[in-house]
N, C-alpha and C positions, 0 to 999 in steps of 0.2 A: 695534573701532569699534562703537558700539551703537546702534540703530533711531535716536536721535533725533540723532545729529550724520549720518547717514547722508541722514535727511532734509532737515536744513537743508542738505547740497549739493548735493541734488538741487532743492529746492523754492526756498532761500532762507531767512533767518533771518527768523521772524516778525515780520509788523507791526503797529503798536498799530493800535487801531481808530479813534484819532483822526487816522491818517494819509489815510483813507477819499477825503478830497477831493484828495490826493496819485494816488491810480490812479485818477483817474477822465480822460478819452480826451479833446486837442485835435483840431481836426478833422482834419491832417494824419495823424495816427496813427488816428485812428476811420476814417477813408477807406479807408485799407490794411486793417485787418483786417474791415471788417464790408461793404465792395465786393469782396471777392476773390474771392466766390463767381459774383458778376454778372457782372465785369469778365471774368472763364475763359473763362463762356461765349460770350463773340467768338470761343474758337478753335473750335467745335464748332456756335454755332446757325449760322451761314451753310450750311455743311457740310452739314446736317440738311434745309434747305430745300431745296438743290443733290438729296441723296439721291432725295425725293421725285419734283422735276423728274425725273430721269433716267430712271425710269419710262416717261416720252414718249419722251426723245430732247432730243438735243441742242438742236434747238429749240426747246425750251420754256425754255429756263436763260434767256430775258431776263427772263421772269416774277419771277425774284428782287428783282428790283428792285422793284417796286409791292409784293411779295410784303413785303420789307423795308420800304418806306413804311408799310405795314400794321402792321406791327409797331412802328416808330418811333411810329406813331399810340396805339397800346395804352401804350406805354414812358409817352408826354406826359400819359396818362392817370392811370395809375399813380404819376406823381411828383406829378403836383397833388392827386390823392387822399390819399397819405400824407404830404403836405407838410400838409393838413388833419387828418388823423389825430393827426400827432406833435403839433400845436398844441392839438386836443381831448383829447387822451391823454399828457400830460406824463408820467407814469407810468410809460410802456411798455407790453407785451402785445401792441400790433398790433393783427390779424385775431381774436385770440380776447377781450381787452378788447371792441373795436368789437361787435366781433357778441354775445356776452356781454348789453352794455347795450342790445343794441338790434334785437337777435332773438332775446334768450331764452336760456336755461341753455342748453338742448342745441345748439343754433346757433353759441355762445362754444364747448366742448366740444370739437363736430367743429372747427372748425377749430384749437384749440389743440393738439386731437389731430393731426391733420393736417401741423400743423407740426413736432411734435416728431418725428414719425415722418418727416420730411423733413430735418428736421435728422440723424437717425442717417446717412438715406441721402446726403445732401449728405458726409458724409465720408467713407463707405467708397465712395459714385462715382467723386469727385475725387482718391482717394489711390489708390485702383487705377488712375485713368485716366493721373494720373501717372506708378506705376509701370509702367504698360505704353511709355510715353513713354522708361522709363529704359531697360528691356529689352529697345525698340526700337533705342537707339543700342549697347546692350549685349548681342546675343542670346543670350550663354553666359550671364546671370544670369535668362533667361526662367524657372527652373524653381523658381527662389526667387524670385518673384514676390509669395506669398500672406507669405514671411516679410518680402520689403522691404517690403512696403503696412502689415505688421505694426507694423514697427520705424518708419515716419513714422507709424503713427496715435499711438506708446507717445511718436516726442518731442514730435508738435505737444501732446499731453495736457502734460506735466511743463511746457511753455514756456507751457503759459494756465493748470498750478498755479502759476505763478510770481507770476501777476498778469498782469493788464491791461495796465497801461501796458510792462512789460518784453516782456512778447510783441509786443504793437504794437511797441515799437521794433525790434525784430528781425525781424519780419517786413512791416514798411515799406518796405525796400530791396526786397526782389526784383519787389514789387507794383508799385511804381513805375518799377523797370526794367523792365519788362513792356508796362508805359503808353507805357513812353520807347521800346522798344523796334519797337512797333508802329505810333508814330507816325510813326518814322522810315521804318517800310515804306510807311504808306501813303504820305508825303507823297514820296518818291521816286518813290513807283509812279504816283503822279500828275501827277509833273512828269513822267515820261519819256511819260503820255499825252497832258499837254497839248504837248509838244515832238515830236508825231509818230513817236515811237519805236516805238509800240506797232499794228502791222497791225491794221485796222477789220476785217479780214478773219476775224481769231482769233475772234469773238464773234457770233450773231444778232443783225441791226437789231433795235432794239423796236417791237414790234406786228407782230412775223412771227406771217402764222397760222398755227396749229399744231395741227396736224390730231389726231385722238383727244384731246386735252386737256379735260376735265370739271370742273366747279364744282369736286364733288366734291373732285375730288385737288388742288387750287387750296388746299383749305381744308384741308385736310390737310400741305398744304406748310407753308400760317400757321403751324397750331398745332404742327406740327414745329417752326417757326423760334422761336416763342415761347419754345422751351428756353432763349434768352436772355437771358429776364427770369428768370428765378431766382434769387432772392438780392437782390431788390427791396426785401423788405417785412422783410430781417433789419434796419435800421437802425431801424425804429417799435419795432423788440420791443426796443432796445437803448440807447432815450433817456437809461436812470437814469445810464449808462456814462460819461454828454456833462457836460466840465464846464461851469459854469453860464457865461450862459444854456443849460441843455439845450436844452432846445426847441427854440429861434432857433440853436444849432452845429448840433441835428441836423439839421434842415430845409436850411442852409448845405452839410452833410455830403452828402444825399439831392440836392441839386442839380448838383453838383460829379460825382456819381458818374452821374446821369442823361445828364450832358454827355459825359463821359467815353464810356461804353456807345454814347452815340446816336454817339459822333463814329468810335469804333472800329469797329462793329458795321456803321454802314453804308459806312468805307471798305473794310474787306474786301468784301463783297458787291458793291458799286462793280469793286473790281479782281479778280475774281473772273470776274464777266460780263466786263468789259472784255479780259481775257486770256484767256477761255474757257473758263475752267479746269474739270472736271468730275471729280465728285465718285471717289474710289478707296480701296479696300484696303488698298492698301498705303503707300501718301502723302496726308497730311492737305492738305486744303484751302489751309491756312496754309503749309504745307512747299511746295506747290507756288507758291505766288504767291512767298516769297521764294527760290524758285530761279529764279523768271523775271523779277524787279528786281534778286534782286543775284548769282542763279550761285551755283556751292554753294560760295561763300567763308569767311571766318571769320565776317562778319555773317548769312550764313545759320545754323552753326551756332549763332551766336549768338541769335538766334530761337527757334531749336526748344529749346533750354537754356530759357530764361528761358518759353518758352510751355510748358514741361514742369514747372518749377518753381509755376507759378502756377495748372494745375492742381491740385498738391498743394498747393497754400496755402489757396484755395477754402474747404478742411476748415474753415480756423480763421473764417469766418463762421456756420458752425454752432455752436463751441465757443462765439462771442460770444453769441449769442443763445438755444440751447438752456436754457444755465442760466437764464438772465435769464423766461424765459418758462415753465418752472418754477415760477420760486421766484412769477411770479405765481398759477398752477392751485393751489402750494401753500400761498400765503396764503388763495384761496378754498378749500381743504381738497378740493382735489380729489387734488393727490400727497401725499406722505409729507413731514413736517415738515424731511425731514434737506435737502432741497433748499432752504431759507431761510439754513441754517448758513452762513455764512462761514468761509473753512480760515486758515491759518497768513497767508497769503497778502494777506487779503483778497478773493480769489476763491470762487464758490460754488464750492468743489469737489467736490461731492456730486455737483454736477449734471454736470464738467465728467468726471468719473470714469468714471459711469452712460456717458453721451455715447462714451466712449473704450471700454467694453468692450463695449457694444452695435455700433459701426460695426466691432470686430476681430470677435465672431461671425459677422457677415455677410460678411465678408470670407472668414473660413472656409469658411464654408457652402456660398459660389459660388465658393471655391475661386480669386478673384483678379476673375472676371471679372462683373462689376455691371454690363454696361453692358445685361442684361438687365432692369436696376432704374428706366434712367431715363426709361419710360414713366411706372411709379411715381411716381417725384422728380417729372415734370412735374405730373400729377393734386395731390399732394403741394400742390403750389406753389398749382394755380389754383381749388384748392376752397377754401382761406381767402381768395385774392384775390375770387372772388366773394363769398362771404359779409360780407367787409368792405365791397364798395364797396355792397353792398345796405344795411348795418347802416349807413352814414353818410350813404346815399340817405334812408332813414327817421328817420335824428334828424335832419337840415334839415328834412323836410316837420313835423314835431313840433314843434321848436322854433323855426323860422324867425326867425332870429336876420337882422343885415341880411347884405343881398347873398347869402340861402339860396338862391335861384333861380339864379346860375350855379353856388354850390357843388355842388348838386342835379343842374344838368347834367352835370356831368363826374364824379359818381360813378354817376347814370344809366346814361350812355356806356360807364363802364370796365367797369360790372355786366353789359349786354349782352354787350361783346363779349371776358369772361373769363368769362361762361357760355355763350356760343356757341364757344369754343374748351375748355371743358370737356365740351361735349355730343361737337365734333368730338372731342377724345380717346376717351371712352368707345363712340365710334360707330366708330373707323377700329382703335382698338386695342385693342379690348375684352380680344380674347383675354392680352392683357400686364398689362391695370389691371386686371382683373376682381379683385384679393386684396384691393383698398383698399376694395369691398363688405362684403369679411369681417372684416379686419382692424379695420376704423374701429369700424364698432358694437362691437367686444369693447375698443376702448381706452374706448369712450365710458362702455360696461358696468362697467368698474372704474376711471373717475372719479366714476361716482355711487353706488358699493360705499364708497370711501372716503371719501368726504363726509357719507353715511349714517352709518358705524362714526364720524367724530368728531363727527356731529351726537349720537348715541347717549350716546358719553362726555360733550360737555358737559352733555348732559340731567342725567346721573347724578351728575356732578362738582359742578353748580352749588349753591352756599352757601343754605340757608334760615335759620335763626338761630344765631347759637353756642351751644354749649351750655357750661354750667357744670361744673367735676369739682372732685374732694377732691385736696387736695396730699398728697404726703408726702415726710417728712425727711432729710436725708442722700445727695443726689444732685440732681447739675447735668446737665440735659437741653439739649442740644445737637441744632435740629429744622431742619434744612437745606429751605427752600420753597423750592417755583418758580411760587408764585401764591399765590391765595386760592381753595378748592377744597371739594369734600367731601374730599378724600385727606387735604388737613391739618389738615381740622376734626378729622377721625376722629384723625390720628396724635396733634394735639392733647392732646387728651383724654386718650389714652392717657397722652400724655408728663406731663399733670399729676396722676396719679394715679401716679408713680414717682420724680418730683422735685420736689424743696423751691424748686428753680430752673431758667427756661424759658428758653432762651433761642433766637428763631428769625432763621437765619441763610438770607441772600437773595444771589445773587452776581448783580448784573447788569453788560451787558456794553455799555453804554453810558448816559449819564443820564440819560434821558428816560423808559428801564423804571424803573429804578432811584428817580426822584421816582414812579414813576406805583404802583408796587409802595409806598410809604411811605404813601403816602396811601389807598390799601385797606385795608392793615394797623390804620391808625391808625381806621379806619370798622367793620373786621372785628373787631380784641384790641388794643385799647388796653391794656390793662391786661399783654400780653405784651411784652416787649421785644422788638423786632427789630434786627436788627444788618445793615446791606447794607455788600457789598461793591464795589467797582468792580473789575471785570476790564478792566485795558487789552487783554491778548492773546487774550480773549477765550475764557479755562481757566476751568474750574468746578472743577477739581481740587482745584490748584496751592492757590489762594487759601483755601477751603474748608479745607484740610490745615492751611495754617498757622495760620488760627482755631482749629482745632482743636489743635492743638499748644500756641497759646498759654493756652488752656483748660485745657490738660491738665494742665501746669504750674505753674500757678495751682493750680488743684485739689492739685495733691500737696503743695503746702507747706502747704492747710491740710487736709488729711488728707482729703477729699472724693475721691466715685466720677465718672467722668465716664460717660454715655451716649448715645451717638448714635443717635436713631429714625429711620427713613428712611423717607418714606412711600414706597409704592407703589402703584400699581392694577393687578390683577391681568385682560388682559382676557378676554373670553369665548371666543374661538378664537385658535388660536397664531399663524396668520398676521399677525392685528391688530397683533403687537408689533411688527411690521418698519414700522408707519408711525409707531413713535413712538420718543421720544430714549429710548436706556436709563440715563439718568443715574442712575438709584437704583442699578443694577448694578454701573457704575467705579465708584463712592461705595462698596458694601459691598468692593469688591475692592481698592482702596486702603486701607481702616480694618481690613482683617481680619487685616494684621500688625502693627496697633496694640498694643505687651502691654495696654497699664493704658488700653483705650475700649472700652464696651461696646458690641456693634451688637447694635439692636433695630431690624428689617422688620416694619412694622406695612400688612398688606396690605388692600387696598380692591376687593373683587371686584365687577367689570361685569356686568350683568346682560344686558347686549344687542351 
């Protein structure tokens, strides 16, 4: 069995690129994978506020509740702001678009940065917190921990190389049994409080006062609780995804999923207070509220299964939006080109790859357990949520387009109170977030390294007039482009001082380059023939070979040489090359057991 049928069983037989509107996400499927991140955290932010309260004393747990109204206020915020976002940002990007156009290179940056470093950590959190969920109901597999969180991060990977739409289908069911599953708790748990089942006695009246209690730790509780919102603003960075209307689905998407969180989020905290329940070690929040509606029956286990499962799913809202926000840094040439490529799939799986073996080293590293990560994750979350609602505060006041003045309030609103719960982060937990000081400016340091090094190259690449060369006889030149360049002006030249016949061959992989590359050519060497190809599967190889095959052929009945020039650019430090496609490379390594083609590498050395 050899690499490539190997692949297609794992991945799936490739798709043409005209199927492209075929994987793109109805809102039922976009719900499920790009809310699973949000929707988790109902089993963990109550829990989180609860930790804090405890602190005081039992007494203080009614605080939860206003404590959650607070939060539901920030949520209402948050969804009207990116419900604006996604309609000014058809595109996608999110927080680093927004901020970008409208605070500036480095503003876009941190938080682009911000989020991708949040995306690794959203999947090695949620699949260890998972696995720890498995190893709870299973304590002989606790020691294999770091390999089970392994072996879910290697399938969610392979199920989003699969594509889009196929992973959304597969992982729609447990997301929504999850939905269905909690709802059933709450709303039982509430009929048995409004049916007097439930002693007034288990819980503090509200507005008990509570002695030693401080702003202070009040606000501390919030920005605890705000772990909630996480996984909010992956639906803006993930519009392109939405079939059409984008926009108008994802906005429909973002509301559905805001509904969802506010309705979950605040009936657990509801029964939570209401049955007294207080925060433990050893029993989650959620384990105890359905042991006290329904007893540790099958629908209890049933619970802790499907809130164990939805943890680990969590992951796949990073895998939706990590590539996707990517492949925008790397159209502005801040990452490496390979994140733009589209795989077999239709999925970026450059990005989806990166994603998959960056969340397995950290999983390593901490040896299973992240949950000393998710101060990180939160910071992570609310440094692009402020930066965005600022950057969309400032283009209303700019642009003042109609109705800018309520738009303006409520990105105001969300700006304040996601940078006062980022101050309260960095205030209450310094010693935890303190890395994201260090970390950040060195991602920020090598987005504008590599923007530099391709600003450098197109300097050097860009075309000033063609020049002229001497032909000579007895040899058909075969000159493989991927633009109009100084590389192929130079190989050019070369190639017509070596053949009687040019011929420059172009593979594009959908027909928009393809008209757009003809019409350069024709402005650039008219006088050259160019030949383009359409690649449906999106191979350079493939197609290119059998040009060349069919050439070659030609050539030998009428006694002709055939030579293949390959440009290249050679650039000034070795690292440079890892941000760019090596297509010249497969190209000489596929021709080099050509008997009867000559390969000629006509090199273009970078100066900077």
């Amino acid at each position: 069995m050899n690499k490539s049928t190997v692949k297609r069983i794992i991945i799936g037989k490739p798709l043409k690129t005209s199927a492209l509107g075929e994987q793109k996400l109805n809102k039922l499927k976009a719900l499920a994978i790009l809310s699973s991140d949000a929707l988790s955290s109902v089993a963990y932010g109550t829990e989180q506020i609860l930790l804090v309260l405890s602190a005081v004393g039992f007494l203080a747990y009614w605080y939860s509740i206003p404590i959650a109204i607070g939060v539901l206020i920030l949520l209402t915020a948050l969804m009207l702001s990116y419900r604006q976002i996604i309609y000014a940002y058809p595109q996608g990007g999110g927080a680093y678009v927004v901020s970008k156009n409208n605070l500036g290179e480095n503003a876009g940056l941190i938080a682009g940065g911000s989020l991708l470093v949040d995306y690794i950590l959203t999947v090695a959190v949620s699949v260890s917190a998972g696995t720890d969920a498995i190893t709870s109901a299973f304590p002989s597999l606790y020691h294999y921990n770091v390999i089970i969180a392994i072996l879910m991060v290697i399938l969610i990977t392979i199920l989003n190389l699969r594509g889009v739409t196929e992973s959304a289908s597969i992982l729609a069911y447990p997301v929504y049994l999850f939905v269905f599953t909690l709802l059933i708790l709450i709303g039982v748990g509430i009929w048995k409080v409004v049916n007097g089942e439930v002693p007034t006695e288990l819980h503090t009246p509200i507005g008990t006062t509570v002695p030693g209690l401080s702003v202070f730790l009040l606000l501390k509780a919030f920005s605890s609780g705000c772990s909630a919102l996480t996984g909010v603003e992956a639906i803006s960075n993930a519009v392109p995804n939405f079939k059409e209307p984008s926009a108008k689905n994802a906005v429909k998407t973002l509301t559905m999923m805001g509904l969802f969180l506010a309705v979950l989020f605040s009936g657990i905290t509801f029964l939570a207070f209401w049955f007294g329940i207080a925060p433990s070690g050893e029993e989650t929040v959620i384990s105890q509220i359905a042991t006290e509606v329904f007893g540790k029956n099958a629908m209890y286990y049933f619970i802790q299964v499907t809130t164990a499962i939805i943890l680990i799913l969590a992951a796949n809202t990073g895998y939706a939006a990590f590539p996707l926000l990517a492949v925008n840094l790397a159209s502005d040439k801040y990452m490496p080109r390979i994140f733009t490529v589209r795989g077999d799939r239709l999925s970026y799986s450059n990005g989806i790859v990166i994603l998959g073996i960056s969340s397995i080293l950290l999983i390593i590293f901490f040896d299973g357990h992240t949950e000393k990560l998710i101060p990180l994750y939160a910071v992570g979350v609310f440094i692009p949520f402020t930066l965005s609602q600022t950057g969309m505060s400032r283009k209303w006041m700019k642009e003042k387009p109609e109705g800018w003045k309520g738009k303006l309030a409520i990105n105001l609103i969300g700006a304040f109170i996601t940078f006062t719960v980022l101050v309260i982060l960095f205030t209450t937990k310094f010693f935890q977030v303190w890395p994201v000081l260090f970390f950040l400016p060195i991602v920020v340091f090598g987005f504008h390294k590599i923007n530099k090094h391709y600003q450098n190259v197109a300097e050097q690449l860009r075309v000033a007039k063609p020049r002229s060369a001497i032909k000579m006889e007895g040899n058909i030149v075969i000159l493989p482009v991927a633009g109009v360049t100084k590389v192929v002006e130079n190989s050019l030249a070369y190639a017509e001082t070596v053949g009687d016949v040019v011929v420059a061959v172009y593979v594009a992989f959908d027909r928009e380059s393809e008209r757009r590359m003809e019409e350069k050519w024709e402005e650039f060497r008219p006088d050259i023939r160019l030949v383009t190809i359409h690649s449906q599967y999106r191979s350079l190889i493939r197609p290119l070979a059998r040009f060349i095959d069919t050439i070659e052929e030609k050539a030998a009945e009428q006694k002709r040489s055939v030579t293949v020039i390959i440009p290249q650019f050679i650039t000034k430090k070795s690292w440079h090359n890892f941000l760019h496609n090596q297509s010249s490379l497969l190209i000489k390594a596929h021709l080099l057991y050509k008997r009867n083609i000559i390969v000629t590498t006509v090199p273009y050395h970078l100066r900077k």
